[in-house]
C-alpha positions, -999 to +999 in steps of 0.1 A: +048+355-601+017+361-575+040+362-543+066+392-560+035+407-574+014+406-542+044+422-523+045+451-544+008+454-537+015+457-501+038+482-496+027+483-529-002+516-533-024+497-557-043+525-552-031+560-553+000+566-539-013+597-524-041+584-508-021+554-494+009+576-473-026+596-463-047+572-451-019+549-440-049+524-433-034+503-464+000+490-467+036+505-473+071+496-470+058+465-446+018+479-426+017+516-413-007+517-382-044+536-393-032+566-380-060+586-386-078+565-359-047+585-338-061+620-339-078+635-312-117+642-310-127+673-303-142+673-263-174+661-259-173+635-291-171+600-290-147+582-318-176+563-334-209+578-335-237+581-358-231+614-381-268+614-387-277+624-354-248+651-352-263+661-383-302+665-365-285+681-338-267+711-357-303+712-379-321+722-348-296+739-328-300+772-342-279+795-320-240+803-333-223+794-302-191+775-295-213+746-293-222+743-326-187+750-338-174+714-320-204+699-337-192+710-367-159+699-361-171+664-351-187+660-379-159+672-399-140+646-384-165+619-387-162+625-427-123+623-430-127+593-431-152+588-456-155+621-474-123+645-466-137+668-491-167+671-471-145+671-440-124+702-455-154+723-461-175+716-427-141+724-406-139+758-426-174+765-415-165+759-380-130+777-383-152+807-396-180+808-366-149+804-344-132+832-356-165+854-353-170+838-318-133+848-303-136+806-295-093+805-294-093+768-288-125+759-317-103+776-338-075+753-333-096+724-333-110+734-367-080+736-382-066+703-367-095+683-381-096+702-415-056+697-417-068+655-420-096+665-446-065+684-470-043+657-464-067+632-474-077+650-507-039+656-515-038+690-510-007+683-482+014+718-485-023+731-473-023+704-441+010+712-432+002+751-429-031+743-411-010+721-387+011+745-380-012+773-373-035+747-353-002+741-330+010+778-325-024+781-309-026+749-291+005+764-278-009+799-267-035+780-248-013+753-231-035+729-244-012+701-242-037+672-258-041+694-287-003+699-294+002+661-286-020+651-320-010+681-340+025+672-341+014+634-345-003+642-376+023+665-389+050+633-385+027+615-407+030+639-437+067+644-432+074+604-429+055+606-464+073+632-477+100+608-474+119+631-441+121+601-420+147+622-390+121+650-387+092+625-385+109+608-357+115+640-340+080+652-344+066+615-333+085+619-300+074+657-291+042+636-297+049+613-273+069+634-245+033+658-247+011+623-240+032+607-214+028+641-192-005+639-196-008+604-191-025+597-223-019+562-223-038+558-254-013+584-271+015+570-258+003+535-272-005+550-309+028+571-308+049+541-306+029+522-329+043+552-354+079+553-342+079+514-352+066+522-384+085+549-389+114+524-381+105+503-408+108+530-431+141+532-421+147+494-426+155+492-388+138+466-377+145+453-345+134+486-332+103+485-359+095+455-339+102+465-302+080+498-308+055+478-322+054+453-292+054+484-268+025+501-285+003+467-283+012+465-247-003+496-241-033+491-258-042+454-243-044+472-211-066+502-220-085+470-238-097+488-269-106+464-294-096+481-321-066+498-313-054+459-304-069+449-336-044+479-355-011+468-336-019+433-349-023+445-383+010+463-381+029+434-368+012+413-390+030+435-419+062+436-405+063+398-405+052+401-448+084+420-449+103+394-440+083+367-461+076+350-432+034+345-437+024+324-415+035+349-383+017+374-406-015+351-410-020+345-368-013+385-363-041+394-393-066+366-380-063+380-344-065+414-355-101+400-375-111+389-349-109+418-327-125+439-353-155+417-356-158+420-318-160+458-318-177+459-349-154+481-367-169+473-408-131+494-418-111+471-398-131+444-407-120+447-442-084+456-439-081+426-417-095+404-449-072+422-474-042+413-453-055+383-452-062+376-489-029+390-495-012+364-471-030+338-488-026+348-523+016+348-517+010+316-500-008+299-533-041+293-521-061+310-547-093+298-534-089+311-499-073+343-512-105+352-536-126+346-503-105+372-483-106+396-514-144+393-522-154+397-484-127+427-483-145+442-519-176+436-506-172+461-476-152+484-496-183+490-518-205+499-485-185+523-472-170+541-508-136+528-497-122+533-533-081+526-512-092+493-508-117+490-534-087+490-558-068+469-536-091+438-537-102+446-580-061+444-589-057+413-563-084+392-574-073+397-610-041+382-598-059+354-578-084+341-616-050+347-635-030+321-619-065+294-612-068+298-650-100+321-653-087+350-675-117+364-687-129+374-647-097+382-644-095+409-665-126+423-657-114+427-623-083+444-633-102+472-656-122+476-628-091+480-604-070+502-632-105+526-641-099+536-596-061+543-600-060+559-630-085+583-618-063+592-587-028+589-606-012+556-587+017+550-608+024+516-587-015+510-589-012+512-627+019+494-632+003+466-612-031+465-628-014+468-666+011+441-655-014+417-647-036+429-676-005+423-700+000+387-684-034+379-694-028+384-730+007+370-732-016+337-720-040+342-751-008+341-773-012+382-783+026+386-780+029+427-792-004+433-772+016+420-740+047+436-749+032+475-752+012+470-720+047+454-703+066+484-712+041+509-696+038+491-666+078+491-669+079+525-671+061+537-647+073+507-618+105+527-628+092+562-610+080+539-581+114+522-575+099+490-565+127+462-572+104+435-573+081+446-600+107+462-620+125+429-621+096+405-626+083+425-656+116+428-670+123+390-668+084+390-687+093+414-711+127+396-720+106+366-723+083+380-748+107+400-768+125+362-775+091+348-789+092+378-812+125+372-820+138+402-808+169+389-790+191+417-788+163+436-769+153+403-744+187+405-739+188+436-725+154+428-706+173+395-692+203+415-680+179+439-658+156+415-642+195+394-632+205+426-617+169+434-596+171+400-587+208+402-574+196+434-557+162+415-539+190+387-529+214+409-514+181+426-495+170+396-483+198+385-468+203+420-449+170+415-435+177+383-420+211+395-399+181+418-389+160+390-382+183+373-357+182+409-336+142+412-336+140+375-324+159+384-296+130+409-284+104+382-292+122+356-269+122+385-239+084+388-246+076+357-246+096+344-214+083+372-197+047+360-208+056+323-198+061+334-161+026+346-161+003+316-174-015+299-152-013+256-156-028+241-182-051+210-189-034+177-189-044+174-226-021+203-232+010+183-213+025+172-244+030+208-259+045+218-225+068+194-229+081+202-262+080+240-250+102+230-218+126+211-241+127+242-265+133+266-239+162+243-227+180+240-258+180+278-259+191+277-222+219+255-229+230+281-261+230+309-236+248+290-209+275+285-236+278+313-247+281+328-210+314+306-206+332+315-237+326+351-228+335+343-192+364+324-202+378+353-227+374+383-200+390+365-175+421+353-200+422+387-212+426+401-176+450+378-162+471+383-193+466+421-191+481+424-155+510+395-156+524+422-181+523+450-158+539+426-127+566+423-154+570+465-160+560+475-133+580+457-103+569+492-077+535+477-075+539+443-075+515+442-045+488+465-058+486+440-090+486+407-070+462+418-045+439+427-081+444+396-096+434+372-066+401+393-069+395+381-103+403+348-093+378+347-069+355+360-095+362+337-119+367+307-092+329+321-077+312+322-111+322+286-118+311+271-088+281+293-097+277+277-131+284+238-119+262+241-086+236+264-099+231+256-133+245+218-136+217+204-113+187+219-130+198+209-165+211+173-153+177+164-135+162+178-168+178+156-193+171+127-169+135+132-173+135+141-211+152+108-213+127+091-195+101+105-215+116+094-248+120+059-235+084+057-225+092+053-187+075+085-174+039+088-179+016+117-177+011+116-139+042+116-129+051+143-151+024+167-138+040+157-102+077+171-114+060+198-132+059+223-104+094+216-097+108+223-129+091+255-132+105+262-100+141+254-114+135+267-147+128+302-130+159+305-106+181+295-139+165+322-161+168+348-130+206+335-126+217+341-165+197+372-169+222+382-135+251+367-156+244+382-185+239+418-174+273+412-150+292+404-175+284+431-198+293+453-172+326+437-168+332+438-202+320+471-212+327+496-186+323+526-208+289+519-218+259+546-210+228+537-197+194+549-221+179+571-197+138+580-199+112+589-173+100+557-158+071+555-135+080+537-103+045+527-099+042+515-128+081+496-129+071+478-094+036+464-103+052+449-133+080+430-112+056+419-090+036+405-117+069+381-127+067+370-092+029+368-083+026+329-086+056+323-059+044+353-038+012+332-037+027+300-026+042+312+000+009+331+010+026+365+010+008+399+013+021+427-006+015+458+011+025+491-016+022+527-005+035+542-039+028+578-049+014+573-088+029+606-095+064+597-084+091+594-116+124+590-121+147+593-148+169+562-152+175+536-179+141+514-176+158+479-184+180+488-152+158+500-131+137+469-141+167+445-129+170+463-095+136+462-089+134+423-097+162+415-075+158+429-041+118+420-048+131+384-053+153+391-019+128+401+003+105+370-016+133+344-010+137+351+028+106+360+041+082+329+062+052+316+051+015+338+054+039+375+060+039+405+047+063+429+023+060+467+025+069+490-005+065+530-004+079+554-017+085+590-006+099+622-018+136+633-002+143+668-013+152+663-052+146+624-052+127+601-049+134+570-025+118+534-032+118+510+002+113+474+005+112+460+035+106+426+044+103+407+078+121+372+071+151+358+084+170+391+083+213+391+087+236+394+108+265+420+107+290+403+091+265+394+068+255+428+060+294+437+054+298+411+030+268+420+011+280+432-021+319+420-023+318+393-045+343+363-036+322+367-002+304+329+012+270+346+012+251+317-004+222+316+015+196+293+014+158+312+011+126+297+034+117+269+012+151+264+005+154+288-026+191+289-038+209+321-044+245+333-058+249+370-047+253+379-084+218+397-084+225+419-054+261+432-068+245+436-100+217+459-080+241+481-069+263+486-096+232+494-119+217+520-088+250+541-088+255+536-128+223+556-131+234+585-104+216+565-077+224+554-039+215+519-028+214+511+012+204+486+031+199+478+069+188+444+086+188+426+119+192+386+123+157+376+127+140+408+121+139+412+085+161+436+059+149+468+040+165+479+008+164+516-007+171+528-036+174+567-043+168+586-075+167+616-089+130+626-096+120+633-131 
């Protein structure tokens, strides 16, 4: 079958299996990022530039100087890419002059670009020991961007190697070295590794939320084709999953992209993911385009990886549209490149095909011998599919013959591959429910920051506002049995202990009235904050479906349901991360280094359309260099609450200050607005939660309290101190206080 065979020419090394973990600019186990685009330049180079000119340079600069050793280097580099065994040689003429010169840091340099060239030309014991001689003097010098790419490229050969815990260890020394440094480009490649890395490991919600980060990164440095890589990547993780058209709109973006920066390499990968998409999807036609366009580059630049990829791909594509003659051309073509570099998957694929060719001419024992080498060695590669689909072949042909007792045998193998791929697939979709978890965060957080669209687009917001609600209405369910069981549980729990425990009868009454105010204030949270919204929003869907509301007056209520929409989704993310506290009290937070810089412009962004209806002004006096070690979702929660606050009660056309400031071994974030302010007892009920707090914001935003408590048990959950001061009329100011990173 095309779509089994194409997935094992994914992940598949239809070229040689060496060069595919090296170049890692083809796919494995489900798109590894091109992560030889990751390694640093040697100062003073470009990443693109024309090698011919390097090349005049060298020619007529004459003197042996440490200049001419980074030429060499950059050159050297240049070359990995095309010719790593030109690349190995020109890095040991720079190591050499280095060594002569005393030039420490050349040296190191050298050997970090010639450790690519080895790993490229197989020779990956070699790569590891230049590596590591490259990072002991990296070390010596404190050079810190050096060490960062080192021990990137040395997680690469250990992720091949099949080491998958010391990769990860490696990737995140990698990325520890390139967040001090503020590398944001390394920090972006880095966890585009960790995610593949996590698909390695078959974990792939965090495959996914890696990949998401590392794209995130690189849409704001704006490289082209850095973007156009994550796509790529994401674009494979979705082929894992079988889902191709997710995988067809992240490969034509990435195209796209590549076309823009005119990057010919990307260009074609882009079409080979592309062809391969189509090809599992049965459009032979569209797929031989991809391939040809994909071959055609491959030629250009002596790409043989993807040379082979498109020869063995198109000889699938004119085997199943009925053209067997240019079909097997294409796959001698493809088996002459992996052959010559030993690609046991390569070969099994290309003699698979080969031997389906001639089983469709009718030469039976021709089909069988070139079956039972591709068998053999799809064996060595472990690859399910293939091993199962040419065992079902083989059983098939062994029956025309009338071999049975030997189909048999064939039959009872490709059943138990089969039972195998079943029992994967359905472990990959428990995994799938996690991963569209992150997805939904990403794209709510998107939502909040798109500007309106054209009234010709009004009918897909509609559907999107009805979607959303659904998903609403799930969560808002799910909320109440949750709700419903913690409470149940607790007023169970401590009705036994009145029973045992008559000496503090008191201390558990005065405990279970607080939970009944709980429980009585988060249902009138749920029927007054919640119910309006969604009644008001089934009133209109109804009037849409029964023709009664036209486009007009729909673009009238528009604002207003965005304006609902957003307190509900504040409100249940509050719920949500309440109630996991109530329910998990044991639970650690994930602490990292979190810039608060960084954490505070991206809350503000979430806001920035209602800051600008209400005319706001924003004024930040944030050090860039202040961090804090905290958990990041939490801090991000604190953040969005008391900014939503000091939003929710400040007037029309004023202004709210943010600073931060260093206080002896933390570091204190202070938001102050000047709205309506509080009044004593106000301020004493702040953060008890059966308190009547509910206070109505400036334009009559509605609020529950929930957020606030929520604040401060996340602040002091994280080692922190929360305070706040505030006078009726005046305006409040909130800080928080960390401990500096």
């Amino acid at each position: 079958m095309a779509n089994d065979n194409m997935r094992n020419l994914i992940p598949f090394q239809v070229v040689s299996e060496m060069r595919v973990q090296k170049q890692r600019s083809n796919f494995r186990g489900g798109m590894f990022a091109l992560l030889i685009s990751l390694i640093f330049l040697p100062d003073g180079f470009a990443q693109r530039f024309q090698v011919d000119s390097i090349n005049a340079i060298i020619k007529n600069h004459q003197k042996e100087d440490k200049k001419k050793v980074d030429l060499l280097t950059g050159v050297a580099f240049y070359y990995c890419h095309t010719r790593p065994d030109s690349a190995v040689i020109i890095s040991e003429n720079a190591y050499k002059l280095a060594v002569r010169l005393g030039y420490k840091k050349g040296e190191a340099d050298a050997l970090k670009i010639g450790a690519i060239g080895q790993y490229l030309t197989s020779a990956v014991n070699e790569a590891v020991e230049s590596n590591n001689k490259a990072l002991k003097m990296y070390q010596e010098l404190g050079e810190l961007k050096g060490q960062g790419a080192v021990l990137n490229n040395l997680a690469m050969i250990y992720q091949d190697r099949g080491d998958l815990p010391a990769a990860l260890a490696l990737y995140n020394k990698s990325i520890v070295i390139r967040s001090k440094l503020k590398d944001m480009k390394g920090v972006g490649d880095s966890y585009n590794n960790i995610g593949n890395l996590n698909l390695d490991l078959n974990n792939y919600p965090a495959a996914l939320e890696n990949l998401l980060k590392g794209l995130e990164i690189r849409k704001k440095l704006k490289n082209k084709s850095d973007i156009g890589n994550s796509y790529i990547n994401i674009a494979g993780f979705y082929l894992v999953f079988y889902n191709y058209d997710e995988a067809n709109v992240n490969a034509l973006k990435a195209l796209e992209l590549y076309k823009d920066d005119g990057n010919s390499d990307g260009i074609c990968q882009a079409n080979v993911v592309l062809g391969i998409i189509s090809l599992n999807k049965k459009d032979w036609e569209r797929s031989i385009e991809y391939f040809k366009v994909g071959m055609q580059l491959s030629l250009d630049m002596k790409n043989d990886n993807n040379l082979s990829l498109c020869y063995v791909n198109l000889g699938q594509c004119y085997t199943e549209s009925g053209d067997l003659k240019l079909a097997e051309e294409y796959f001698i073509k493809g088996l002459k490149i992996v052959e010559h570099y030993q690609d046991k998957m390569g070969i099994a694929a290309a003699k698979k095909g080969m031997a389906a060719i001639e089983l469709k001419r009718g030469k039976i024992n021709e089909a069988i011998n070139l079956f039972e080498e591709a068998y053999a060695l799809a064996i060595t590669t472990g690859r399910k599919e293939m091993i199962g689909e040419i065992s079902e072949a083989l059983a098939g042909a062994y029956e025309k013959t009338g071999k049975e007792a030997k189909a048999l045998i064939y039959y009872r193998k490709a059943l138990l591959y089969k039972d195998s791929l079943n029992a994967d697939k359905t472990s990959k979709r428990i995994q799938e429910l996690q991963f569209n978890h992150i997805l939904e965060k990403k794209q709510s957080e998107i939502a909040l920051l798109l500007k309106d669209k054209k009234i010709k687009e009004f009918s897909l917001d509609r559907q999107s506002i009805i979607s959303k609600s659904l998903l609403v209405g799930v969560l808002l369910l799910t909320i109440i049995v949750v709700l419903l069981f913690f409470n149940i549980r607790k007023v169970s729990q401590f009705n036994k202990k009145i029973e045992q425990q008559k000496s503090i009868l008191e201390k558990q009454a005065f405990q279970l009235n607080q939970l009944n105010l709980e429980k009585d204030k988060l249902f009138s949270v749920l029927s007054h904050d919640l119910k309006g919204p969604f009644a008001s929003l089934v009133s209109i869907v109804d009037l849409m479906e029964e023709g009664e509301l036209t486009d007009e007056e729909f673009i009238e209520l528009k604002e207003k349901f965005k304006h609902q929409l957003r307190s509900v989704n504040l409100l249940l993310d509050n719920l949500l991360n309440w109630s996991r506290l109530q329910i998990d009290k044991g639970f650690n937070p994930r602490m990292s280094i979190v810039n608060v810089a960084d954490a505070v412009n991206q809350s503000e962004r979430v806001y920035r359309e209602i800051i600008e209806k209400k005319n706001l002004t924003i004024e930040k006096k944030i050090d860039a260099s202040h961090q804090i070690n905290v958990d990041p979702d939490h801090m991000e929660i604190v953040i969005r609450n008391i900014l939503s606050n000091a939003i929710k009660f400040s007037q029309i056309n004023e202004a709210i200050h943010i600073s931060s400031e260093t206080s002896g071994s933390n570091i204190k974030l202070r938001v102050r607005d000047f709205g309506i302010g509080m009044s004593t007892e106000q301020l004493s009920q702040l953060f008890e939660f059966g308190a009547e707090k509910n206070r109505v914001g400036t334009k009559g935003e509605k609020g529950n309290g929930i957020g606030l408590i929520l604040c401060k048990e996340f602040v002091e959950l994280n080692g922190g101190i929360l305070t706040v001061t505030s006078t009726l009329n005046e305006g409040t100011e909130f800080t928080v206080s960390f401990p500096a990173a």
